[in-house]
Backbone as a printed PyTorch tensor [residue, N CA C, xyz], in Angstrom:
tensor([[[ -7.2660,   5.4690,  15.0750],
         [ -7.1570,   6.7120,  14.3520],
         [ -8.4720,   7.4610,  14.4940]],

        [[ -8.1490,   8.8420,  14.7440],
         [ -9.6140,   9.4050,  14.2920],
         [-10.2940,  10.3500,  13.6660]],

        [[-11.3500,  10.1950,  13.7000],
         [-11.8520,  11.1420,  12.1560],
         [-12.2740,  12.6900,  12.1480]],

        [[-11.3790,  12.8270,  11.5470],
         [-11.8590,  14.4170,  11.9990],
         [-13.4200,  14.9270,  11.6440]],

        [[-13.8420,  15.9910,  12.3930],
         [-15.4140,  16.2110,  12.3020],
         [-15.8270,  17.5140,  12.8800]],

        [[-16.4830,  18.2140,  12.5910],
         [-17.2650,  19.2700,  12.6000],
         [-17.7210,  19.5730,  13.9920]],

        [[-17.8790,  20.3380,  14.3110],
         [-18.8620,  20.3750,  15.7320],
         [-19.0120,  19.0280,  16.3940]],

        [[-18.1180,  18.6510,  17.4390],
         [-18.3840,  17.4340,  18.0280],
         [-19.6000,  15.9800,  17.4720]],

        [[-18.4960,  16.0030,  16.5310],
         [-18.7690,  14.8200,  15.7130],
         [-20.2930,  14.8210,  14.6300]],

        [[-20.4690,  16.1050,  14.4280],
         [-21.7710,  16.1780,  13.8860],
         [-21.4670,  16.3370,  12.8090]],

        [[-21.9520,  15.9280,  11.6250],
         [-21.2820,  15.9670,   9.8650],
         [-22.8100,  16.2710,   9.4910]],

        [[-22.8010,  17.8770,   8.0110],
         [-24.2600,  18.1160,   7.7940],
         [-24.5940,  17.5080,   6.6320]],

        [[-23.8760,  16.1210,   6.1810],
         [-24.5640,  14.7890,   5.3050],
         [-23.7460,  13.9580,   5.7730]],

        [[-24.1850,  12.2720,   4.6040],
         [-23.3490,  11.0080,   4.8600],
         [-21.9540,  11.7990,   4.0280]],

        [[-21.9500,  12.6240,   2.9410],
         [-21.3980,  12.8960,   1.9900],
         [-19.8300,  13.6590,   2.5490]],

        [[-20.1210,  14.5050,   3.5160],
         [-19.1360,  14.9710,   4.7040],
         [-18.1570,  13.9600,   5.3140]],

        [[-19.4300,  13.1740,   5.7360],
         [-18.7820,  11.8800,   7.2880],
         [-17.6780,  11.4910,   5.7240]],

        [[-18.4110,  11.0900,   5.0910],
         [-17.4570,  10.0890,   4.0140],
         [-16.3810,  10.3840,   3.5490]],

        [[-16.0610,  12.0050,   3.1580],
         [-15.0960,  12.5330,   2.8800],
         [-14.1260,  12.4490,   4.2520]],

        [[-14.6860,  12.8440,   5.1330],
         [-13.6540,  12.7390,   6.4560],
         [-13.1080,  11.5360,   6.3130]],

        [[-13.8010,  10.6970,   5.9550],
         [-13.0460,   9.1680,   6.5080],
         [-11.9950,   8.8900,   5.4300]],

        [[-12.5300,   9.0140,   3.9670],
         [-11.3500,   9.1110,   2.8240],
         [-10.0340,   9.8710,   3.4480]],

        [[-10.4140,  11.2370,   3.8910],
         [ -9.3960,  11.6320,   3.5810],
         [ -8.2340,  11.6730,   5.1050]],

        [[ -8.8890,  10.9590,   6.1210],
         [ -7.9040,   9.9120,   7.0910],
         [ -7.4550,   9.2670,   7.1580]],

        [[ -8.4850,   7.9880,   5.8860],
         [ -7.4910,   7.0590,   5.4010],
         [ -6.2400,   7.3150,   4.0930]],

        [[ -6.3840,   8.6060,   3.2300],
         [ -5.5900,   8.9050,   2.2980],
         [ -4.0410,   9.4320,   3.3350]],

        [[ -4.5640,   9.8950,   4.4390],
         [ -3.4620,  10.6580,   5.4900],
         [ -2.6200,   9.3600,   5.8070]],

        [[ -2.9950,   8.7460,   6.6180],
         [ -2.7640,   7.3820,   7.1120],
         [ -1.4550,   6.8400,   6.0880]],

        [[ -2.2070,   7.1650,   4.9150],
         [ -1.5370,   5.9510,   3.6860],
         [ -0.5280,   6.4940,   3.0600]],

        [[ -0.3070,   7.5960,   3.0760],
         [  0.6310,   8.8600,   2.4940],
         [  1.2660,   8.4720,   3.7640]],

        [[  1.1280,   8.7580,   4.5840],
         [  2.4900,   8.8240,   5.9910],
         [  2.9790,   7.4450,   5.7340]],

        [[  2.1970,   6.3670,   5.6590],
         [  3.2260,   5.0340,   5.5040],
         [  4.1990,   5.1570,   4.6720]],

        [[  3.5560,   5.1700,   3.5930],
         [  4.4750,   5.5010,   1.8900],
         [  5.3440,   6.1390,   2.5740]],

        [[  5.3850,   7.3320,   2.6630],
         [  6.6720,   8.7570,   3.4730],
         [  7.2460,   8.0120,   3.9900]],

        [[  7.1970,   7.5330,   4.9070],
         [  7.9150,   6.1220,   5.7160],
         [  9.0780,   5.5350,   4.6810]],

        [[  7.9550,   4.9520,   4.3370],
         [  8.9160,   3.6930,   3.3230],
         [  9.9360,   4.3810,   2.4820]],

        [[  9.4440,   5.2730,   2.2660],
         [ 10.3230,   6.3990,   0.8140],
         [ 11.8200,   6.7000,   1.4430]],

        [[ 11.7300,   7.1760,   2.7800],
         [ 12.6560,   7.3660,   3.4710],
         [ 13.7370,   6.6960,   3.3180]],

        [[ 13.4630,   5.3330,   3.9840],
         [ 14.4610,   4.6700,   4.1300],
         [ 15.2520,   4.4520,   2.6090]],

        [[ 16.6070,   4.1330,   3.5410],
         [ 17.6550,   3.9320,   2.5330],
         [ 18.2460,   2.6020,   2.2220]],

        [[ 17.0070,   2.1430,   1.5490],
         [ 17.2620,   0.3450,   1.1550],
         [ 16.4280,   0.8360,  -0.9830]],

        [[ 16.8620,   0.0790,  -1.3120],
         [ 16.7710,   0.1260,  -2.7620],
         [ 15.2890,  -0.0850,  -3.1320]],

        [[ 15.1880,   0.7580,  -4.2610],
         [ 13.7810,   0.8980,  -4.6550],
         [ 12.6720,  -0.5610,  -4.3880]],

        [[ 13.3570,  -1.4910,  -5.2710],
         [ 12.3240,  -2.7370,  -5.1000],
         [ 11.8340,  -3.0720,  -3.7770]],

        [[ 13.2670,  -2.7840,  -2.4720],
         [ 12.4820,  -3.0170,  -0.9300],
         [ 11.6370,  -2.5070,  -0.6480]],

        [[ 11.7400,  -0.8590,  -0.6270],
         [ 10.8640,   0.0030,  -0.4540],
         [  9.5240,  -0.6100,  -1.3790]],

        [[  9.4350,  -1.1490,  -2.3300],
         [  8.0620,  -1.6160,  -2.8420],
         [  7.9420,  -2.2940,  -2.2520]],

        [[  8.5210,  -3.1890,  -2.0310],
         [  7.9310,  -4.7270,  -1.0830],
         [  7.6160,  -4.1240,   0.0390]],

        [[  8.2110,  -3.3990,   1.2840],
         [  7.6530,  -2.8820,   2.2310],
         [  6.3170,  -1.6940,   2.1590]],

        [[  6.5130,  -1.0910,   1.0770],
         [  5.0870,  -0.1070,   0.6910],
         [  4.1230,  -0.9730,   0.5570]],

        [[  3.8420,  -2.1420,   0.2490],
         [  2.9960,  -2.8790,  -0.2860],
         [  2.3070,  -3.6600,   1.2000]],

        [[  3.3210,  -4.0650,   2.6090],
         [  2.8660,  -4.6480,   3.6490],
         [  2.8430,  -3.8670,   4.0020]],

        [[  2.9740,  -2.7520,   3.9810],
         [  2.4570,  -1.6810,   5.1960],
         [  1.2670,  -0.8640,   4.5710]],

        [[  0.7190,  -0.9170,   3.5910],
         [ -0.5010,  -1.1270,   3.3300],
         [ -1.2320,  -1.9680,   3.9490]],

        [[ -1.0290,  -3.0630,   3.4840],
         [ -1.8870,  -4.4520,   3.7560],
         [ -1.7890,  -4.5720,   5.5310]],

        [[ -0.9310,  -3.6300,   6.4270],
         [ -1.2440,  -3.6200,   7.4760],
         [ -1.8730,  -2.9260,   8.1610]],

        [[ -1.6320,  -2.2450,   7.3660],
         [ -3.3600,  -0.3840,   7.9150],
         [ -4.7270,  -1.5760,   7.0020]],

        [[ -5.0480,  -2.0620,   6.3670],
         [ -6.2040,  -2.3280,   5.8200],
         [ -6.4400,  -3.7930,   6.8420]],

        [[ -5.4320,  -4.1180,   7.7040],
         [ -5.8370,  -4.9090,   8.3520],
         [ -6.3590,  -4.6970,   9.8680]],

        [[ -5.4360,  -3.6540,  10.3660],
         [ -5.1460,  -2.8620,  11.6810],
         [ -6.4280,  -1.6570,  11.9730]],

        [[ -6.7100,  -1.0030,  11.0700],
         [ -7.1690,   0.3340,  10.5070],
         [ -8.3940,   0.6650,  10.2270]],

        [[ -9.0840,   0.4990,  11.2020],
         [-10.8490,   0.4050,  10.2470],
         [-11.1180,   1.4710,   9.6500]],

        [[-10.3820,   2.4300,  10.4540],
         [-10.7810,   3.7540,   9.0660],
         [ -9.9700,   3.7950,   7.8580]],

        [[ -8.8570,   3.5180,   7.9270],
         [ -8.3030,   3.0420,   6.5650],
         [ -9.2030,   2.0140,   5.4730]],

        [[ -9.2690,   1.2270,   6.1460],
         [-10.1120,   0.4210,   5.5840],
         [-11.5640,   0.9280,   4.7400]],

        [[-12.1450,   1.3030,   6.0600],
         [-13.2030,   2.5590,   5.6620],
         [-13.4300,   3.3200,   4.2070]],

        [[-12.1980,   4.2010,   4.3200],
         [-11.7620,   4.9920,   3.8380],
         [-11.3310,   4.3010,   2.2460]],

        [[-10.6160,   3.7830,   1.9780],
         [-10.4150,   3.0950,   0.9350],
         [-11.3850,   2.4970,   0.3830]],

        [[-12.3000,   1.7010,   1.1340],
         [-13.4180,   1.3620,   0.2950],
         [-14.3410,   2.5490,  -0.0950]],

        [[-14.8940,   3.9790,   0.7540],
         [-15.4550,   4.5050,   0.8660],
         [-14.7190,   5.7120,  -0.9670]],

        [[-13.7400,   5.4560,  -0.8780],
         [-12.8350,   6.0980,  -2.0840],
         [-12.7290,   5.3940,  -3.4820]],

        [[-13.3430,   3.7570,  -3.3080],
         [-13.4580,   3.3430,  -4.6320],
         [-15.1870,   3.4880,  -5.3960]],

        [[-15.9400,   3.5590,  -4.2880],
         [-17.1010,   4.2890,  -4.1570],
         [-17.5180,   5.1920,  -4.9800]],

        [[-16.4670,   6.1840,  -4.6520],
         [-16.8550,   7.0690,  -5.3160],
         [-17.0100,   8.7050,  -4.3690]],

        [[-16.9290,   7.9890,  -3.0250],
         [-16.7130,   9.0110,  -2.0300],
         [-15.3320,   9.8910,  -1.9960]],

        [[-15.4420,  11.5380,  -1.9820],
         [-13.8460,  12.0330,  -1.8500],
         [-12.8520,  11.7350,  -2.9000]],

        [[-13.3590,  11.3360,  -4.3060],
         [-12.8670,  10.8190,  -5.2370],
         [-11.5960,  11.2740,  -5.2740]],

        [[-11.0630,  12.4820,  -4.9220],
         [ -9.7020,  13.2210,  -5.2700],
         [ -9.0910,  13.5260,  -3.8040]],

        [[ -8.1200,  12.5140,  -3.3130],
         [ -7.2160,  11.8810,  -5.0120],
         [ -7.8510,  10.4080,  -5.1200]],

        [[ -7.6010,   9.9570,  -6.0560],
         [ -8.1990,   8.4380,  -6.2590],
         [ -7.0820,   7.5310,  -5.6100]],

        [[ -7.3090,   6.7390,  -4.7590],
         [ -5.9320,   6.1790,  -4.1430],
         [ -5.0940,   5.1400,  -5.0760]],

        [[ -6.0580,   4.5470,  -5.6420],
         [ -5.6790,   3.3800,  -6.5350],
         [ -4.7530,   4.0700,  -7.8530]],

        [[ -5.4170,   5.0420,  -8.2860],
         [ -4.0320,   5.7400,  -9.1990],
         [ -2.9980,   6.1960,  -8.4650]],

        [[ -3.0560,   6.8640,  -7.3210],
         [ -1.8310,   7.1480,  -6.5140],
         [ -0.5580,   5.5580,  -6.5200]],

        [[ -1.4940,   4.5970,  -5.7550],
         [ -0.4890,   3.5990,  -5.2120],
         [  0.1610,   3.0490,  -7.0590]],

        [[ -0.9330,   3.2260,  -8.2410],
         [ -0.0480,   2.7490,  -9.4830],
         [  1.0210,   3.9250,  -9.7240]],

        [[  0.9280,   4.8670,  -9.3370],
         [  1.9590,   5.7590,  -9.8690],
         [  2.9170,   5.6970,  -9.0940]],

        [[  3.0740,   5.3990,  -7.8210],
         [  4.0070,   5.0290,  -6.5890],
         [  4.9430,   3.8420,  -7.3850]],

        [[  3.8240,   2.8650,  -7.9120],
         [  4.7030,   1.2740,  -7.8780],
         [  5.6410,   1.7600,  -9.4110]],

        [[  5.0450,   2.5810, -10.2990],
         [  5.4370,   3.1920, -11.6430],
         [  7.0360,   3.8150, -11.0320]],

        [[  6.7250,   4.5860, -10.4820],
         [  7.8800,   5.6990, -10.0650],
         [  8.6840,   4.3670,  -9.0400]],

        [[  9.1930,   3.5610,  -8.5030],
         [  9.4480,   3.0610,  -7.9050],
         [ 10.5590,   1.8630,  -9.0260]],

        [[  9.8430,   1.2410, -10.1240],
         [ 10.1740,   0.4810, -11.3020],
         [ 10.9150,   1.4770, -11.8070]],

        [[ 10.6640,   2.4050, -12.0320],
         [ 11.6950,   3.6740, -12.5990],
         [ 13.1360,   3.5800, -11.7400]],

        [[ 12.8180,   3.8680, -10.2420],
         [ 13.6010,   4.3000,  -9.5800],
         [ 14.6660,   2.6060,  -9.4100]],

        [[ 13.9490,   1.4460,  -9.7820],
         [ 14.7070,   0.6430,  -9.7200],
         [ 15.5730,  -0.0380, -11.1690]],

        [[ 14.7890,   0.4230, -12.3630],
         [ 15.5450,   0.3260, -13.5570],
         [ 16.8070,   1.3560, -13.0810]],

        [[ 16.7190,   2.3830, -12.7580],
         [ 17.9980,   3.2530, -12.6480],
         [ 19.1940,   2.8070, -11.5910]],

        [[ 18.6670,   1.8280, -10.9270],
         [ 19.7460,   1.0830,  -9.9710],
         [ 20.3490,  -0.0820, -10.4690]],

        [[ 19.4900,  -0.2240, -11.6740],
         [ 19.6370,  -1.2530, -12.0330],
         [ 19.8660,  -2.5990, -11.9330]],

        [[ 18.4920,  -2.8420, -10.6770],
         [ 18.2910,  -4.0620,  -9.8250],
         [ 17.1670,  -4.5550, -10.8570]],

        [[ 16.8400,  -4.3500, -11.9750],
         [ 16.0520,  -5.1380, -12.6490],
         [ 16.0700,  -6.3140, -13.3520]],

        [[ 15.5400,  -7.2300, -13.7320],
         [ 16.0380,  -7.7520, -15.1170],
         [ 16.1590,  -7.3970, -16.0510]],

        [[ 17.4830,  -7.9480, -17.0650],
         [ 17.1550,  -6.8680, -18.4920],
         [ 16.0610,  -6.7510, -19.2580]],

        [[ 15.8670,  -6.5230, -19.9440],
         [ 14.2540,  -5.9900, -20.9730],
         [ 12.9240,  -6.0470, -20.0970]],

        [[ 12.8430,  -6.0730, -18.6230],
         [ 11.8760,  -6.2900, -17.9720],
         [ 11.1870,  -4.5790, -18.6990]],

        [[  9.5550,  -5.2350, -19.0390],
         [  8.7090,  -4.3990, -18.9290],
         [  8.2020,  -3.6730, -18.0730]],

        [[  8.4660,  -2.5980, -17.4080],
         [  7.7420,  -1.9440, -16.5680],
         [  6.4090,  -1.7360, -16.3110]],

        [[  6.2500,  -1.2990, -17.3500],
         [  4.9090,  -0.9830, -17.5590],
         [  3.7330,  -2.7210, -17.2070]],

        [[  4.0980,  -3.5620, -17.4590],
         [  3.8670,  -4.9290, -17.3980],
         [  4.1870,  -5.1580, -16.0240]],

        [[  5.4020,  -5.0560, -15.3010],
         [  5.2790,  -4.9810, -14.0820],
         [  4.6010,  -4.5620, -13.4040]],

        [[  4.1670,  -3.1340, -13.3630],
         [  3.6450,  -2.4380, -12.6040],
         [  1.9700,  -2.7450, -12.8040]],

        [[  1.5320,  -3.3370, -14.0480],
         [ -0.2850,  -3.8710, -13.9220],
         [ -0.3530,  -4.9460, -13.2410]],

        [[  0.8920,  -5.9190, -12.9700],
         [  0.6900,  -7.3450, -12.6170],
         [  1.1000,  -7.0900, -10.7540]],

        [[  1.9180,  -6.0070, -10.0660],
         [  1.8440,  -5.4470,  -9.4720],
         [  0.2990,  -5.0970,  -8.8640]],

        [[ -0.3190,  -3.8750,  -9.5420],
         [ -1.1680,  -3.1230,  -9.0560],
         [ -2.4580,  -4.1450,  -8.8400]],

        [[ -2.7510,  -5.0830,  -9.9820],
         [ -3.4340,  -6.3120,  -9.9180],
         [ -3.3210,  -6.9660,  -9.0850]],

        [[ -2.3030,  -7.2090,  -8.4820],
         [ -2.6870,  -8.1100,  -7.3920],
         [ -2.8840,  -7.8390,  -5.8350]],

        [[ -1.9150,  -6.8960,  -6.1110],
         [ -2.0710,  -5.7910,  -4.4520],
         [ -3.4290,  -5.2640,  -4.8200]],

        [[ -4.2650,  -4.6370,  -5.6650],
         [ -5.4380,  -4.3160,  -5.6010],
         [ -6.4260,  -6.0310,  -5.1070]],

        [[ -6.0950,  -6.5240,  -5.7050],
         [ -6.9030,  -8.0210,  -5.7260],
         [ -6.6350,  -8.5800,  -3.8760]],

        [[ -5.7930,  -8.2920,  -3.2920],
         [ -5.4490,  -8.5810,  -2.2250],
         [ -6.7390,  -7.5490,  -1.2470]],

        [[ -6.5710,  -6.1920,  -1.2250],
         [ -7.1730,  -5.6090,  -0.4690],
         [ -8.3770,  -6.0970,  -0.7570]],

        [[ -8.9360,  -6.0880,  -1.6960],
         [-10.6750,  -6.4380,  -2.1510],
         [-11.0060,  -7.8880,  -1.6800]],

        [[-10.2920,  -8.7760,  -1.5760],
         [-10.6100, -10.2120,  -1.1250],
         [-10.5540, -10.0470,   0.5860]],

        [[ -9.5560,  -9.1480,   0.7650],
         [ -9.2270,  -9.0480,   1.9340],
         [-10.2720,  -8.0460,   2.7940]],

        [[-11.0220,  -7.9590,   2.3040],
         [-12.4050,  -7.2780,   2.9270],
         [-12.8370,  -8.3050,   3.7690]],

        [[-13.1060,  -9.1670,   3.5880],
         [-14.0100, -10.6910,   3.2320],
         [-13.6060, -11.5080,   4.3590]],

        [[-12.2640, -11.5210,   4.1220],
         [-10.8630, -12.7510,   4.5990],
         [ -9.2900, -11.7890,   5.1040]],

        [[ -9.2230, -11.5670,   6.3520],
         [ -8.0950, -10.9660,   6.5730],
         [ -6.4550, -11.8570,   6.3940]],

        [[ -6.9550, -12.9830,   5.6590],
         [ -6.0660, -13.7840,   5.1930],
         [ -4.8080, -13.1800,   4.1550]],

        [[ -5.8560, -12.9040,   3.2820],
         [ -5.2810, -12.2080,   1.6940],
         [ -4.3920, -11.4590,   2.1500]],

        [[ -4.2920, -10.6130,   3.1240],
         [ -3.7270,  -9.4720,   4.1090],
         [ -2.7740,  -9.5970,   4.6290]],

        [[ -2.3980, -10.4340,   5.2010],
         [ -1.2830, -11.0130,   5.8530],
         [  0.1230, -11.0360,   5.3300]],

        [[  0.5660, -11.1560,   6.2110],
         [  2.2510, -10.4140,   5.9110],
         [  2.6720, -11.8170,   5.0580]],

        [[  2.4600, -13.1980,   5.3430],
         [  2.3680, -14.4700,   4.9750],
         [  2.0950, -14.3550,   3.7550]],

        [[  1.0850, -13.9080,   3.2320],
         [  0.2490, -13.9260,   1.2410],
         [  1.2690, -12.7520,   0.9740]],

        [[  1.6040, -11.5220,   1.5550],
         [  2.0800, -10.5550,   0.6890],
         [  3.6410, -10.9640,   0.5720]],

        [[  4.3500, -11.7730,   1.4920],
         [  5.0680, -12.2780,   0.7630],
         [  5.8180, -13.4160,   0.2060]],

        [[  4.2480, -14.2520,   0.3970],
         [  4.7600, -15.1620,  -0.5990],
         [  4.4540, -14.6970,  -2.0620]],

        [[  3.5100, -13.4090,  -2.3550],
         [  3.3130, -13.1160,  -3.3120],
         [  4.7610, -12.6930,  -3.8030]],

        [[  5.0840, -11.7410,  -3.2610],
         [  6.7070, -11.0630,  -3.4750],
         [  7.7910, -12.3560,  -3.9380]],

        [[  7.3880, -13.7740,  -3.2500],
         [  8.9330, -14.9040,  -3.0620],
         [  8.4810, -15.2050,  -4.8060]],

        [[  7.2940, -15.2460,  -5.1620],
         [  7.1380, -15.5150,  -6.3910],
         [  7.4420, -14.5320,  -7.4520]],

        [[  6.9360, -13.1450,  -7.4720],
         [  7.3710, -12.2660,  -8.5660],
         [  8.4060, -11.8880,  -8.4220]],

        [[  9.1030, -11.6720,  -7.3700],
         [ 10.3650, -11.1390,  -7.3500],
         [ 11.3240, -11.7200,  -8.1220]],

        [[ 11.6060, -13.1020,  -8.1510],
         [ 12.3690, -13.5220,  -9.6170],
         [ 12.2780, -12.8270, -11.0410]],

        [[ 11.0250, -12.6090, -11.3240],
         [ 10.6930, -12.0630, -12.7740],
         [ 11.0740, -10.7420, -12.7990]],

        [[ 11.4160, -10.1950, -11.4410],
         [ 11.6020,  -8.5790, -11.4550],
         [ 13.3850,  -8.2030, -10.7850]],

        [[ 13.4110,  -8.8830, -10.2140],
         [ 15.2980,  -8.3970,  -9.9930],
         [ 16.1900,  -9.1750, -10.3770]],

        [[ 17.6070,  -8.3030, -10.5660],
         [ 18.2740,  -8.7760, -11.3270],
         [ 18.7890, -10.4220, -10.1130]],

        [[ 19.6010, -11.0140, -10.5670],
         [ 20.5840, -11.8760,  -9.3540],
         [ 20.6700, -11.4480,  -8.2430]],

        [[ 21.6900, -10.6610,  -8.4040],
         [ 22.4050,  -9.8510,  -7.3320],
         [ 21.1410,  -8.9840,  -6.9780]],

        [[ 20.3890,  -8.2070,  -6.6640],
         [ 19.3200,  -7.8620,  -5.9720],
         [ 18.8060,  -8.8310,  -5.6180]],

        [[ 18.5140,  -9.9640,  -6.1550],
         [ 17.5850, -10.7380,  -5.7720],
         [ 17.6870, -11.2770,  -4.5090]],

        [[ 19.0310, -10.9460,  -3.8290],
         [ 19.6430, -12.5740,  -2.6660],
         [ 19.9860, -10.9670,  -1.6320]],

        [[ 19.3190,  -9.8050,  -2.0390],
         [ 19.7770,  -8.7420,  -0.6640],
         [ 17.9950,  -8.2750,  -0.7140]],

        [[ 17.0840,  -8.8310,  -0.9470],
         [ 15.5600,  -8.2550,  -0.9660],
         [ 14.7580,  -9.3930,  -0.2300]],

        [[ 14.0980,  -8.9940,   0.7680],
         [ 12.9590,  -9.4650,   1.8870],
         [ 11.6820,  -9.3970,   1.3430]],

        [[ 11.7090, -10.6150,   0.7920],
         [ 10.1690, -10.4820,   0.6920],
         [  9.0570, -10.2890,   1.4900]],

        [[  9.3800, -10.7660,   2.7980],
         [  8.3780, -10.6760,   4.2930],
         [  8.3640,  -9.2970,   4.6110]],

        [[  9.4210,  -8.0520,   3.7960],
         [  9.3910,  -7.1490,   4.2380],
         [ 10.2790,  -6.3930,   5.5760]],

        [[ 10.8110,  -5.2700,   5.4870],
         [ 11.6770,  -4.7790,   6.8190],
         [ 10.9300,  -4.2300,   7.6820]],

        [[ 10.0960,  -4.4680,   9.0470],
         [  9.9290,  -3.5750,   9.9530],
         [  8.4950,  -2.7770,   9.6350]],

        [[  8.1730,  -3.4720,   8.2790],
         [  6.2140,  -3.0970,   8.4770],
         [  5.7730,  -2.6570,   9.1610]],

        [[  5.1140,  -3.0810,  10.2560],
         [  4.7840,  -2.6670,  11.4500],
         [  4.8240,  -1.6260,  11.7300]],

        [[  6.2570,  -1.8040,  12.0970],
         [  6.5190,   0.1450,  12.7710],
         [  6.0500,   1.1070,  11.5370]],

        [[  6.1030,   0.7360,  10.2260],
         [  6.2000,   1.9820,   9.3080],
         [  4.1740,   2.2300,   9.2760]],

        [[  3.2660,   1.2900,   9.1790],
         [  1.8980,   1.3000,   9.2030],
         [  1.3880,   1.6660,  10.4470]],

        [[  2.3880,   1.7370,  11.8390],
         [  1.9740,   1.8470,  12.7770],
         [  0.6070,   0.9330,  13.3840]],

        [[  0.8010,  -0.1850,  12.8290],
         [ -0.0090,  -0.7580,  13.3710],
         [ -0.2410,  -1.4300,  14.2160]],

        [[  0.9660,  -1.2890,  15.3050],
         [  0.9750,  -1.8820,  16.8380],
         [  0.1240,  -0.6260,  17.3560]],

        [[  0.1640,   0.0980,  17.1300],
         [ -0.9400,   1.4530,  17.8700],
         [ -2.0230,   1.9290,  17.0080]],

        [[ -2.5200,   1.4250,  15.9990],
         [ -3.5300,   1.8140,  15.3470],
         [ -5.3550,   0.9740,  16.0050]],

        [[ -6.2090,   1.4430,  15.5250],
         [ -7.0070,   0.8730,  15.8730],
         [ -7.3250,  -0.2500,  15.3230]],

        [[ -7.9230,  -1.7150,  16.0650],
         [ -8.1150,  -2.5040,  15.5540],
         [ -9.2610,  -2.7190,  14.7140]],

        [[ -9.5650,  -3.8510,  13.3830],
         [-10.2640,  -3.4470,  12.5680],
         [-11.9100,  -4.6650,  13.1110]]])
């Protein structure tokens, strides 16, 4: 991917370069999401796949990567990504109480911190260890919560490994990290 820039690559602070890179990796991460939103598989998939096709730009993606760290920083603060992706997983628990692939009295709101907690906890370890990252942790994370979050019958039509990641993060053609 690359970063957009001023006069052949010349930025007139770090404060510039930094914003460029936020806001390539905010581009990047919005087109996945768009992706995922698209398709016509039920809210909870679309989370489970929003969630690895993240974790595959932060693996694939050095400016994503970049960029996301460079945004918890404090760089390009707006938009803050981390409230974006909680309001995504929010609107998503919504969109799946109304399909009513949930469990009954499941807390949303409880979902969606134990959610954002750990997919946040994933990228941040996953700085470190491209382990945490892996399509493998994100869903065995999913083989585990997903009980607490769909009903039966959702439960036995939802992929935790995710549909087709890849193509949606583009990370067979992205740069490597």
């Amino acid at each position: 991917m690359s970063v957009p820039a001023r006069s052949n690559f010349h930025f007139e602070n770090k404060e510039e370069l930094a914003a460029a890179v936020v806001s390539q990796a905010v581009g990047a991460l919005r087109s996945a999401l768009h992706t995922v939103h698209r398709r016509r598989t039920c809210a909870l998939q679309r989370l489970i796949d929003a969630s690895h096709a993240i974790a595959a730009l932060l693996r694939s993606d050095s400016v994503v990567k970049a960029g996301v760290l460079l945004n918890q920083e404090g760089h390009g603060r707006r938009p803050d990504l981390r409230q974006e992706w909680h309001a995504h997983i929010q609107r998503l628990l919504t969109e799946a109480a109304r399909e009513n692939t949930l469990v009954p009295d499941l807390s949303r709101q409880s979902a969606a911190g134990a959610i954002m907690s750990s997919t946040v906890g994933f990228e941040v370890l996953g700085r470190d260890d491209f382990a945490w990252l892996s399509r493998h942790t994100i869903a065995a994370f999913w083989g585990f919560q997903l009980p607490a979050l769909a009903d039966r019958t959702a439960l036995h039509h939802l992929a935790a490994a995710g549909t087709d990641v890849e193509a949606v993060s583009g990370a067979e053609t992205s740069q490597a990290a």
